[in-house]
C-alpha positions in Angstrom: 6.4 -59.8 75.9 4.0 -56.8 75.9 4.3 -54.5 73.2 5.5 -50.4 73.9 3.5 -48.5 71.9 5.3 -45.1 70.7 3.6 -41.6 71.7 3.5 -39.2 69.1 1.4 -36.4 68.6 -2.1 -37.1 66.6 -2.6 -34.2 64.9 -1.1 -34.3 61.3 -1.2 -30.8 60.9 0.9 -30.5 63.7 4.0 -31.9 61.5 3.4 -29.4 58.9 3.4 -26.9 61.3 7.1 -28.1 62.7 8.6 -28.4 59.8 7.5 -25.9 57.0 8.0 -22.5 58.7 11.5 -23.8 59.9 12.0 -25.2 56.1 11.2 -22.0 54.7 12.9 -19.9 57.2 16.5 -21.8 56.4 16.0 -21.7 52.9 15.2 -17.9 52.5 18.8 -17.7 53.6 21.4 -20.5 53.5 21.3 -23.8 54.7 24.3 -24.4 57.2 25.6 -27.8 59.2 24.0 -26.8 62.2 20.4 -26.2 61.1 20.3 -29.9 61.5 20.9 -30.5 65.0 18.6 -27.7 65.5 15.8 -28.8 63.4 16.1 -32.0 65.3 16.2 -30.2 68.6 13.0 -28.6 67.3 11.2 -32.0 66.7 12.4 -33.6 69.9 10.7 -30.9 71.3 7.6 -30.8 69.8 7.6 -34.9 70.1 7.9 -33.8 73.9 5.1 -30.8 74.1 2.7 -34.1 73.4 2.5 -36.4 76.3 3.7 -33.6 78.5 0.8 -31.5 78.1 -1.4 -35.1 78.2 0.2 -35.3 82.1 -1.7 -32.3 81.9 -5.2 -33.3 81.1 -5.0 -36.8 82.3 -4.5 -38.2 85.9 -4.3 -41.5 84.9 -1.1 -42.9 83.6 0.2 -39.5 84.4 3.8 -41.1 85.2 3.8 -42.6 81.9 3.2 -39.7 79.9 5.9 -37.6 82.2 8.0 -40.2 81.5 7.7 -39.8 77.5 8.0 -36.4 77.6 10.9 -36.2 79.8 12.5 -38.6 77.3 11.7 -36.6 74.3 13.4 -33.6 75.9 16.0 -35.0 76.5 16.6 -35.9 73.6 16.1 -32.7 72.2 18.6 -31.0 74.6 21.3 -33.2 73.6 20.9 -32.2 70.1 20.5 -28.2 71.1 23.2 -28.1 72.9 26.0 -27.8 70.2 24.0 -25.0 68.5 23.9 -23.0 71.6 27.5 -23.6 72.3 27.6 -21.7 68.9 25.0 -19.6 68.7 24.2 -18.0 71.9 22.0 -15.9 70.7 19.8 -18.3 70.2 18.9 -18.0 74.3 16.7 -14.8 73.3 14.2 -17.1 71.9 13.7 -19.1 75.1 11.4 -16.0 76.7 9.4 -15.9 73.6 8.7 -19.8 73.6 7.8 -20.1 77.2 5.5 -17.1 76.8 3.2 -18.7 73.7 3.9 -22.1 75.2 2.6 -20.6 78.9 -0.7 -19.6 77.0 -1.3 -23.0 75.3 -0.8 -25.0 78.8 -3.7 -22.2 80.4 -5.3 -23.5 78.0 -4.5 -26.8 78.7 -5.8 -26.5 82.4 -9.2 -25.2 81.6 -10.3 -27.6 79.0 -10.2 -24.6 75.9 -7.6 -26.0 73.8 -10.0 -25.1 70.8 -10.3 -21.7 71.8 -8.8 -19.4 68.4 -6.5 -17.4 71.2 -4.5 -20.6 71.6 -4.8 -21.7 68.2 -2.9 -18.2 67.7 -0.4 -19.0 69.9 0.3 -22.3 68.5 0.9 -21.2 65.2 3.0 -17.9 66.3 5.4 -20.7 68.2 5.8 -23.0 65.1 6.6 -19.5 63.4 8.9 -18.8 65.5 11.2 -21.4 64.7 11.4 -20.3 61.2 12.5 -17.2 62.6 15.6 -18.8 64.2 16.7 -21.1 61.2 16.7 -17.7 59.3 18.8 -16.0 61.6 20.7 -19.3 62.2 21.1 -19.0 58.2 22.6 -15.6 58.0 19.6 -13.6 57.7 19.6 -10.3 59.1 16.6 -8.9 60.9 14.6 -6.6 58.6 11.7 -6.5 55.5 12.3 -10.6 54.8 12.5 -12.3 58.1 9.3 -10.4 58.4 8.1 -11.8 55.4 9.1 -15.3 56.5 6.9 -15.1 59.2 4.1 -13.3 57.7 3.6 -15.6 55.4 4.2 -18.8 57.3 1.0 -17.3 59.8 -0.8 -16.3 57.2 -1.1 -20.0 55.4 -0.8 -21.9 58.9 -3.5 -19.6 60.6 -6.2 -20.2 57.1 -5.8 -24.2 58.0 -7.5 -23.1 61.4 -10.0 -21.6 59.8 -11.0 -24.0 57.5 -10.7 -27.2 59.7 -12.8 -25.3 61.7 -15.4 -24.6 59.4 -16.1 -28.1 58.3 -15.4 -29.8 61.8 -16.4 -28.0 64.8 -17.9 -24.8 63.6 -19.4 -26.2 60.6 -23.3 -25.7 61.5 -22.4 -22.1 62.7 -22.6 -20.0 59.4 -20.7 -17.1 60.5 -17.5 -19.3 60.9 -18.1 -20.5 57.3 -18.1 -15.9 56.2 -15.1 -15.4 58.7 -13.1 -18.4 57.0 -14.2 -17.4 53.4 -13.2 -13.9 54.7 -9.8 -14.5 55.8 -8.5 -16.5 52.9 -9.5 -13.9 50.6 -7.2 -11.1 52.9 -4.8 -13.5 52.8 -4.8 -13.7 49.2 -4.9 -9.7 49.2 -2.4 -8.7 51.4 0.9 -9.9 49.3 -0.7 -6.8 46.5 -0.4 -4.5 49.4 2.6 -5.6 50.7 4.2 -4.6 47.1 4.8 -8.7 46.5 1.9 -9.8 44.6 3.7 -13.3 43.2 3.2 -14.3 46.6 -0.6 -14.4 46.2 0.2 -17.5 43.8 0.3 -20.0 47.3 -2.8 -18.7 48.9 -4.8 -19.4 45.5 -5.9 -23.2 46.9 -6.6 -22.0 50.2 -8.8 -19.9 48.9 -10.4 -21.6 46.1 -10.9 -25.0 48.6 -12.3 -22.5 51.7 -14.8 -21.3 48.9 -15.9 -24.7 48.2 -16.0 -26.6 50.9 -16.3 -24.6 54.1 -19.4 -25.2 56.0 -20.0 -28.4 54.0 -19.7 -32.3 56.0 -16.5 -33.6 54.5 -14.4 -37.0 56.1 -11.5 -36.4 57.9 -9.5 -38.6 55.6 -10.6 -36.2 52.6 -9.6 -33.1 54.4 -6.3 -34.7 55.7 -5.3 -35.1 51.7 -6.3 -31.8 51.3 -4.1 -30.4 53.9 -1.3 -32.5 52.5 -1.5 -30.8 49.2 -2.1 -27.4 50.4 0.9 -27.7 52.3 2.9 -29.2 49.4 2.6 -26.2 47.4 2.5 -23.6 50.0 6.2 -24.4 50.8 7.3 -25.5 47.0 5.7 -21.8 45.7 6.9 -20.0 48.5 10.7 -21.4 48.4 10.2 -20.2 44.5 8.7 -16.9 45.2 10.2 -15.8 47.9 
């Protein structure tokens, strides 16, 4: 019998990026039954974004990838539905994720998927969700949704940096200064935002950026440090915020 392999994304930073934001988002306001159905909405459709956008890239095995994707989306409209039959509101999001989403799959077409516009994008979509599991929570639209996605970019947007400058960008020195750089604003801008307990999860960014950016470092290494960073990103930040 031949064996079916799964498709799931490869990037692990991917599944901090899908689940953290819309973690913190529900916990800054209150956990309700129906975050679940649209947490798993939100997975289905990342799970879906993957071979979809591969049908993109790829011409062969092209059917098999739609096939995946159109699977995974499925899946994740099944579990959506009862949220929207609840929450309507949640439809105002839609224009939002098809915009970042358009820019990623430009992207997409011309082969500049590492290009720091999309990687923007990316990480303003995954914030997004966070936004709606607030809402979805009983937040109100004000000074700490804004927060909630403030700081989810912040953190989310430093990995970028950093992976950057020890993969890709590593030889280029002034990708090493604008990663150093930007941790160090991140670590800043909670004082000026009159919420300087918040600097207390952008300490290991920083201090690991210092370190190691710009230096050759195994994936497997960085992977672990990813892990941690984003272990106490979203423990200090559920305490702090």
């Amino acid at each position: 019998m031949k064996k079916i392999s799964m498709v799931i994304p490869r990037e692990h930073g991917g599944w901090a990026m899908v689940s953290i934001p819309f973690i913190i988002g529900m916990m800054a306001a209150n956990p309700v039954l129906l975050h679940l159905p649209l947490f798993l909405a939100w997975l289905f459709l990342y799970l879906s974004s993957y071979p979809l956008l591969q049908a993109l890239k790829q011409t062969t095995k092209r059917t098999w990838w739609l096939k995946w994707g159109a699977g995974y989306a499925a899946v994740a409209l099944m579990c959506l539905i009862p949220v929207l039959l609840q929450e309507l509101w949640l439809f105002w999001f839609a224009p939002v994720l098809i915009l970042l989403l358009a820019v990623n799959i430009w992207h997409v077409r011309r082969k500049s998927e590492r290009a720091l516009l999309n990687d923007v994008c990316a990480i303003l979509l995954f914030c997004t969700a966070g936004a709606a599991a607030y809402l979805l929570g009983g937040g109100t639209w004000g000074g700490e949704l804004a927060e909630v996605l403030l700081y989810n970019f912040l953190y989310f947007m430093g990995t970028v940096f950093f992976v950057k400058s020890v993969f890709r960008e590593r030889k280029n020195k002034r990708w090493t200064i604008y990663a150093k750089v930007y941790h160090l604003i991140a670590l800043i801008l909670p004082l000026l935002l009159l919420s300087p307990w918040m600097c207390l999860p952008f300490v290991y960014p920083l201090i690991k950026t210092w370190i190691y950016s710009g230096k050759p470092l195994k994936p497997m290494r960085v992977g672990i440090m990813e892990i941690v960073g984003s272990v106490q990103f979203v423990i200090l930040t559920l305490i702090l915020l």
